[in-house]
C-alpha positions in Angstrom: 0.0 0.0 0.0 1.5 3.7 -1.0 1.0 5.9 1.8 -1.4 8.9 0.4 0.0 12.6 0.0 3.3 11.1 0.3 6.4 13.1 -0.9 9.7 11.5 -2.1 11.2 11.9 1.1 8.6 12.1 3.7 8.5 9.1 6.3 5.7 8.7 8.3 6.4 7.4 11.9 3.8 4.4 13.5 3.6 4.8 17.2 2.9 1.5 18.7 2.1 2.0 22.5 2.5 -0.9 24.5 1.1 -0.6 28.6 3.1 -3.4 30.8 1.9 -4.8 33.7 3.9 -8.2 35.3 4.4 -9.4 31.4 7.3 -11.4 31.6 5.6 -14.9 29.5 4.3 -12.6 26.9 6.0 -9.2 26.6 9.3 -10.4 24.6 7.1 -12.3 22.3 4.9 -9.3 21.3 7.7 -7.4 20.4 9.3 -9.5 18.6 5.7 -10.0 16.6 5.8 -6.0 16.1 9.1 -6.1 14.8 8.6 -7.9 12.6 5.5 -6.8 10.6 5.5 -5.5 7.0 4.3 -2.1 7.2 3.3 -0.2 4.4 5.8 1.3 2.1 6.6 5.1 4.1 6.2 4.1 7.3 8.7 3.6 10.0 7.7 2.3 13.1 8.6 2.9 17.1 7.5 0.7 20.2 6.7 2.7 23.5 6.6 0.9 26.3 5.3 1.9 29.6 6.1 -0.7 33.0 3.7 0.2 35.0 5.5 -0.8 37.9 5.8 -4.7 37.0 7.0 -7.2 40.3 7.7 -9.7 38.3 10.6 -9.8 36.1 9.0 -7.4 33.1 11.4 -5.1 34.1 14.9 -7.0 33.3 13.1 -8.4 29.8 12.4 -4.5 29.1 15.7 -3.9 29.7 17.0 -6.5 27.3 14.5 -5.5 24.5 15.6 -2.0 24.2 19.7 -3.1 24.2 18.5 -5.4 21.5 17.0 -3.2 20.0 17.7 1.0 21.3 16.5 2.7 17.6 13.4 1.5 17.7 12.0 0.8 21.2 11.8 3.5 23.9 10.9 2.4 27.5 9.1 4.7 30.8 8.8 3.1 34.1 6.0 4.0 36.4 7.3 4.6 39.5 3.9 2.9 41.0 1.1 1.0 39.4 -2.0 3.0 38.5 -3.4 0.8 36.0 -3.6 0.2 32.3 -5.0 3.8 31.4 -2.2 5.8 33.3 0.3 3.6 31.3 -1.4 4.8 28.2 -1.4 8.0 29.2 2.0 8.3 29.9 2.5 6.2 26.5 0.8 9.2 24.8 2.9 11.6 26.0 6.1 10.2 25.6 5.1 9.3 21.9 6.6 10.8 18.2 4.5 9.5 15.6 2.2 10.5 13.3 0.0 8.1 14.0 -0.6 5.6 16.9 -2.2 2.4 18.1 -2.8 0.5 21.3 -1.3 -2.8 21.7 -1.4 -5.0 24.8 1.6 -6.7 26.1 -0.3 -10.1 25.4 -0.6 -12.4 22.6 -4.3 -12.3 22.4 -4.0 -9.3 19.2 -2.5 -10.0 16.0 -0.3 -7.4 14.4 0.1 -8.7 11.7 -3.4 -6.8 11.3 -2.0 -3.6 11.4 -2.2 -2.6 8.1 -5.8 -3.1 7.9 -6.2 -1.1 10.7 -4.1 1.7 9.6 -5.2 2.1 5.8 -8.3 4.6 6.7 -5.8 6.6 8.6 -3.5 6.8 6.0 -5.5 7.3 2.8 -7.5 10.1 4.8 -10.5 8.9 5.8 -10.3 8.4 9.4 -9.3 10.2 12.2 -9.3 6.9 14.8 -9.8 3.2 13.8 -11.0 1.1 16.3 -10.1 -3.1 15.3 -13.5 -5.2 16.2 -13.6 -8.4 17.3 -17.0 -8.8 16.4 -17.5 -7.0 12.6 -17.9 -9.9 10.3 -15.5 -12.0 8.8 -14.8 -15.0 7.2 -13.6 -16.9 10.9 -13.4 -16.2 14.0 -12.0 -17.7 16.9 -15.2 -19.0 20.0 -15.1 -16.7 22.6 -15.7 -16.9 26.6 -19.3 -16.7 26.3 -19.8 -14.4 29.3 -17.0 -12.0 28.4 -18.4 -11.6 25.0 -21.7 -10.8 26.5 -20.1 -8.2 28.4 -18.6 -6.1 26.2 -21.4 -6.2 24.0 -23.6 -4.4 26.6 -20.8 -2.0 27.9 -20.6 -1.7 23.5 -24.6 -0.9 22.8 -24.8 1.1 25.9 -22.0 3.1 24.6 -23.1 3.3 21.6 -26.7 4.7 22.9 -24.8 7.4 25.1 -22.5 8.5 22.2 -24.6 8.0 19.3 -21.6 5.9 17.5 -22.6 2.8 15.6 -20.0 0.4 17.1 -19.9 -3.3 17.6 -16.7 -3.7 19.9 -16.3 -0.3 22.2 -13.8 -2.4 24.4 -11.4 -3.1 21.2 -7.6 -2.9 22.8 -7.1 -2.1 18.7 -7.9 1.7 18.6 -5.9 3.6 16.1 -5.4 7.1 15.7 -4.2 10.3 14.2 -1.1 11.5 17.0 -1.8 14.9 17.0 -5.2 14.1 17.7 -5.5 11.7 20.3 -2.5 14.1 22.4 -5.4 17.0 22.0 -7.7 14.2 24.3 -7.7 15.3 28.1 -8.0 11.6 29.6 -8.4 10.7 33.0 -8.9 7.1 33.4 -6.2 4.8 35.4 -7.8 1.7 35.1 -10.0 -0.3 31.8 -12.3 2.8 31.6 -9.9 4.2 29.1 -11.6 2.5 26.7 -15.0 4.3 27.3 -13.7 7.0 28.2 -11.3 7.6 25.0 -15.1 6.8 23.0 -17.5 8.9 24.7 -14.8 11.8 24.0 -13.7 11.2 20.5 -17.5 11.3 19.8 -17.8 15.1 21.4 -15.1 15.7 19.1 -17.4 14.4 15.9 -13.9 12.6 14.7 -14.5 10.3 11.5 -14.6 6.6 13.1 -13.9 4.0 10.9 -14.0 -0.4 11.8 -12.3 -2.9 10.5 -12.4 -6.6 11.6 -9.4 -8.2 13.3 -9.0 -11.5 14.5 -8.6 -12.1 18.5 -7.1 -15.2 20.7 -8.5 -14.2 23.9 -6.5 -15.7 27.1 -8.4 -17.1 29.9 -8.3 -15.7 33.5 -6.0 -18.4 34.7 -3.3 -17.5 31.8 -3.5 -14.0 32.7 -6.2 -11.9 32.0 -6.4 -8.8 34.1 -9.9 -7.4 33.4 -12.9 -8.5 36.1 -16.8 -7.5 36.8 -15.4 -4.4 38.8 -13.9 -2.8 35.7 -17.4 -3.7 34.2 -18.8 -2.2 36.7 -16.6 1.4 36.5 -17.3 1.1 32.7 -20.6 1.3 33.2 -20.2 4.3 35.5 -17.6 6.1 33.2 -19.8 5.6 30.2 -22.5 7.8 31.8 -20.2 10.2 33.5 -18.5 11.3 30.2 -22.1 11.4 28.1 -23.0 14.0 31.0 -20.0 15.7 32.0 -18.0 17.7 28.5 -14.1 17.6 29.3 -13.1 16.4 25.5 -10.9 19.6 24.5 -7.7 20.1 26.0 -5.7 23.5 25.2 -2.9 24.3 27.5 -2.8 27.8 25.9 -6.4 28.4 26.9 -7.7 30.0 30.3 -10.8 29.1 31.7 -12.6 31.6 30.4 -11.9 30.5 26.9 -12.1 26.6 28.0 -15.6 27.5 28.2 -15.8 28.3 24.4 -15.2 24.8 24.1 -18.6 23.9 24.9 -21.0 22.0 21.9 -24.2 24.0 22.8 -22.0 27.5 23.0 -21.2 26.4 19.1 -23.9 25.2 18.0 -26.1 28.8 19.8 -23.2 30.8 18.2 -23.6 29.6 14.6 -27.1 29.9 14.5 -27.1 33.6 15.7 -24.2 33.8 13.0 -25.7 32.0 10.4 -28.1 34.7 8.7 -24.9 36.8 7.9 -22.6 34.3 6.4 -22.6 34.2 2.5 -21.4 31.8 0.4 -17.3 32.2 0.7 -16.5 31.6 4.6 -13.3 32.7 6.2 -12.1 31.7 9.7 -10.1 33.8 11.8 -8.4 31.6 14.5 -10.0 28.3 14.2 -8.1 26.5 16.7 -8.6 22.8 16.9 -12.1 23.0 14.8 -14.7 23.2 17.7 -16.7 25.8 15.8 -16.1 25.0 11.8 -17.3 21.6 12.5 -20.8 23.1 13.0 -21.0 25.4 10.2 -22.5 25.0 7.0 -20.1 24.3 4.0 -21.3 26.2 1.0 -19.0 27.2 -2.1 -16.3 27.8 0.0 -14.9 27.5 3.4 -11.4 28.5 4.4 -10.2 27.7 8.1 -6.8 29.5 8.9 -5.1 29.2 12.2 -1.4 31.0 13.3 -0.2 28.1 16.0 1.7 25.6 14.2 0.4 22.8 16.5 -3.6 23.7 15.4 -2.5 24.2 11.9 -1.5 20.4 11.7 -4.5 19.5 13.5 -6.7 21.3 11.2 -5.1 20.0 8.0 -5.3 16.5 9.5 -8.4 17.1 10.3 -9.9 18.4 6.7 -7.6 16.5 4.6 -9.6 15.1 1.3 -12.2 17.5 2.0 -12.2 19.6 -1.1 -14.4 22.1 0.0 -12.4 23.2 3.0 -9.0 24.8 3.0 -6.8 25.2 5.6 -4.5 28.1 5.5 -1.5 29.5 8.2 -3.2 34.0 9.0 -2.3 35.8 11.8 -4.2 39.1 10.9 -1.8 40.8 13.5 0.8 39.7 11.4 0.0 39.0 7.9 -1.9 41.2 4.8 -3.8 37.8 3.6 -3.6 33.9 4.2 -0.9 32.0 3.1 -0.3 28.4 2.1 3.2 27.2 1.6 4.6 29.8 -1.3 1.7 31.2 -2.5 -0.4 33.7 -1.2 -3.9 34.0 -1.0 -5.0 37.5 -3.1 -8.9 36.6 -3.2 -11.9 37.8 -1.1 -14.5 36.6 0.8 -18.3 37.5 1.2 -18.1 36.5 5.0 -15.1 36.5 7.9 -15.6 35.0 11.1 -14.2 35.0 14.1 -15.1 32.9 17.8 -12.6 31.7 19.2 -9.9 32.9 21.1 -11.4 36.0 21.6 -9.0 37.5 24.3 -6.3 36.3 22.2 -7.2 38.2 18.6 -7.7 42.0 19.5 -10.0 42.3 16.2 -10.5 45.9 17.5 -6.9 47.4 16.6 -6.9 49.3 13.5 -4.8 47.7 11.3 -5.8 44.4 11.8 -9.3 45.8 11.2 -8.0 46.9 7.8 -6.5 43.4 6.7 -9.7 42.1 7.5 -11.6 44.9 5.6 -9.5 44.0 2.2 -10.5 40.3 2.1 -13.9 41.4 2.1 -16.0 41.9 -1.1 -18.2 44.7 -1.0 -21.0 44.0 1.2 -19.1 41.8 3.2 -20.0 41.1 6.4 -17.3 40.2 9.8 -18.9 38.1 12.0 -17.1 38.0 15.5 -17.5 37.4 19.4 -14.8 39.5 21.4 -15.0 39.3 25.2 -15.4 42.7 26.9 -12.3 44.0 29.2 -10.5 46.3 31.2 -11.9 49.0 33.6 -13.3 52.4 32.9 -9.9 53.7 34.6 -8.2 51.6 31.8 -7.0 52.6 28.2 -8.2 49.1 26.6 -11.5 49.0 28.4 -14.0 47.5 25.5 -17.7 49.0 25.4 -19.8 49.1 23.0 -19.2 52.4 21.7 -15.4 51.7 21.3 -16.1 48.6 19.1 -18.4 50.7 17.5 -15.9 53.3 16.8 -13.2 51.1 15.7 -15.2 49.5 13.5 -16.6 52.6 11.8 -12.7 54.3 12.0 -11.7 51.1 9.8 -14.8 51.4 7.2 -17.4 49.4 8.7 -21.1 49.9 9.4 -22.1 48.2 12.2 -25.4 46.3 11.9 -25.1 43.8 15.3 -23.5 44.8 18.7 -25.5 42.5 21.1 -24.4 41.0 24.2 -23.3 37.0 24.4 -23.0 34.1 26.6 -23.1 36.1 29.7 -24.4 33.4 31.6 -20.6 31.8 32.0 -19.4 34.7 34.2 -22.1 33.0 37.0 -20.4 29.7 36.7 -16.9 30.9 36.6 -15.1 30.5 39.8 -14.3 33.7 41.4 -10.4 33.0 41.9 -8.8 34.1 38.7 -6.3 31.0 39.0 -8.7 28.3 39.5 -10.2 26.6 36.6 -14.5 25.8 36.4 -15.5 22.3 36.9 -16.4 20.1 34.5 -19.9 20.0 36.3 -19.7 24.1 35.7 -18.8 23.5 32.1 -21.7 20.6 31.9 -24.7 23.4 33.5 -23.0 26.1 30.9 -23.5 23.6 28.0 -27.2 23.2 28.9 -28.2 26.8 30.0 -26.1 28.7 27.2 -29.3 28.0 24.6 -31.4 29.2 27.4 -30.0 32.4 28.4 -30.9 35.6 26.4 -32.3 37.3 29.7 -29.0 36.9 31.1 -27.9 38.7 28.0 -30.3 41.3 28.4 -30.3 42.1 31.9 -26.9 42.1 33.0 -23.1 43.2 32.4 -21.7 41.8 28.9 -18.7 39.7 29.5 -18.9 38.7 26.0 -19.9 40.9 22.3 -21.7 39.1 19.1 -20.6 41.6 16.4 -21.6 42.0 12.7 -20.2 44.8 10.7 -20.5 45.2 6.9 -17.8 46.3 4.6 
């Protein structure tokens, strides 16, 4: 298989994450099997390993893995055991690929399968594959009746909770795009990474592909880790992360703007944006895509970004979508978008702008300008920017100096409304402490609910339409 949008020199690296727990029968095996896979042509592979504090003799076969072999495997040692999903936490962290997948330190996963798994990553199509032991093949190896049974109810009743259409949630075989499973907050020590890592890949609205693999499951008395109380905590985890939102991590985002991150803030946003946006979109500062996702496509929608860490997301995550383009603007910085050597000269009936709002001073004049010159005539910019300073200060934002910027840089201002105040109730009061994710979870179902607050009291947000 040739590796799509693959240049001459490019080689894509395959992070296989391995979590270790007292190993010592299987582990050397398994890496050995990993080795020595075919991969498809392009693709390099590396073997993280993370010990999670083994008592058996894991350790010292570790050790003798990576001498064997020190370009390819890179160990971590946990300095006490936590459980599987810590290990794969750290394992995500310490990891360089491109793309990644989850392999257990057992026998009872083929990887010789990993080229199935990984062709919808690689040709574009997905952002996670998940490797079911259930999806229909040709054979299949009898499975412990009882277990089976299990994880098809923890499956269906995360499937009803997430509104995916899986048929093995509990897969060890999940497969994904790097960049995007490091932008997952996950919490889970134990097995509830595996619901967990669902429920929030589905808050993302990430393509999710399956593909059928083949599975030798061991039997409790050869191993097997996984009992009825990690059945039990799936069941709980799978209805804590339906209710509770905590699927976007930014480390360059305070709380205020963590808020933003919320699915009903979008989805309330673009449909008070909606009636102004024409036919040629642009997005200022689309960060890692929590607002484009909900907006309407139409002739054409370009999504720019200045962080080089949310530009490769965002071209990741609209790759092969030829009605989206993702392009590097910093209207602070630059006269139009650019991508790679060419620079974008054309003009849009519609610019946007919602995230990041403390972050993009859209009021300073010559920013104001840029934005006015990729406007056609008519042309409306659609922004939230959140209202700041003091009346003592020079930068304090009303709404007569957004009106007056906008009019100073050729604008007529048709909107100036008050938005989302609601959140300023819900934020904690201490600056340095972060909202809850019960705080986020009442924000997420109050924010449709809440034009009185917007009304009645002091704006700690502005929805702004001005026309060019």
């Amino acid at each position: 298989m040739e590796v799509a949008n693959e240049t001459s020199n490019d080689v894509i690296l395959f992070s296989i994450l391995i979590p270790v727990y007292n190993e010592q029968s299987y582990l050397a095996r398994v890496v050995e099997r990993v080795l020595n896979v075919e991969l498809p042509h392009g693709v390099k592979r590396e073997i993280v390993l993370v010990d999670d504090a083994s008592t058996d003799r894991t350790p010292q076969v570790i050790q003798e893995l990576v001498k064997k072999y020190p370009e390819t495997i890179r160990a971590f040692r946990q300095s006490v055991n936590q459980g599987k999903g810590a290990a794969i936490r750290r394992a995500i962290q310490e990891m360089q690929g491109d793309f990644a997948i989850i392999q257990d330190a057992d026998l009872e996963y083929n990887p010789d399968e990993y080229s199935i798994i990984l062709a919808p990553l690689l040709d574009g199509r997905a952002d996670v594959v998940y490797g079911s032991r259930f999806a229909t093949r040709e054979t299949r190896k009898a499975l412990q009746y009882h277990h089976k049974l299990g994880n098809l109810f923890l499956t269906h009743l995360s499937n009803f909770m997430t509104g995916l259409d899986l048929t093995d949630m509990e897969t060890c075989y999940k497969a994904f795009r790097a960049d995007a499973l490091k932008s997952i907050p996950l919490r889970s020590n134990r097995f509830g990474i595996e619901p967990e890592i669902t429920a929030k890949i589905a808050k993302r609205g990430w393509t999710v592909y399956e593909v059928p693999i083949s599975y030798n499951g061991r039997r409790y008395s050869e191993g097997k880790k996984i009992g009825w109380k990690d059945g039990v905590s799936a069941i709980y985890l799978i209805l804590k992360f339906w209710f509770l939102d905590d699927s976007f991590t930014d480390p360059d985002s305070d709380s205020s703007q963590k808020f933003e991150y919320s699915k009903n803030y979008a989805r309330r946003l673009i449909k008070r944006a909606e009636p102004f946006l024409g036919m040629k979109t642009l997005e200022i500062g689309a960060g890692l895509g929590n607002f484009s996702r909900f907006l309407p496509f139409k002739e054409r929608f370009t999504v720019t970004e200045s962080d080089a860490s949310r530009l490769r997301f965002l071209h990741a995550s609209y790759d092969g979508n030829s009605n989206v383009d993702v392009k590097r603007f910093d209207p602070l910085v630059d006269a139009t978008p650019e991508q790679g050597d060419e620079q974008d000269s054309s003009t849009y009936d519609s610019i946007i702008c919602f995230n990041h709002t403390e972050e993009l001073p859209l009021w300073d004049a010559v920013s104001l300008a840029r934005l006015r010159d990729l406007l056609e005539e008519g042309g409306k910019l659609v922004f939230v920017v959140k209202a700041q300073g003091n009346k003592k200060s020079d930068n304090v934002i009303t709404k007569k100096s957004l009106r007056q910027a906008l009019q100073n840089a050729g604008f007529i201002v048709e909107v100036l409304d008050p938005f989302g105040n609601i959140e300023k109730y819900l934020t904690p009061r201490q600056k340095d402490k972060a909202p809850s994710l019960l705080r986020f979870k009442i924000f997420d179902m109050l924010i449709a609910r809440t034009e009185w607050f917007d009304k009645h009291t002091k704006p700690i947000r502005y929805f702004v339409v001005a026309r060019k």
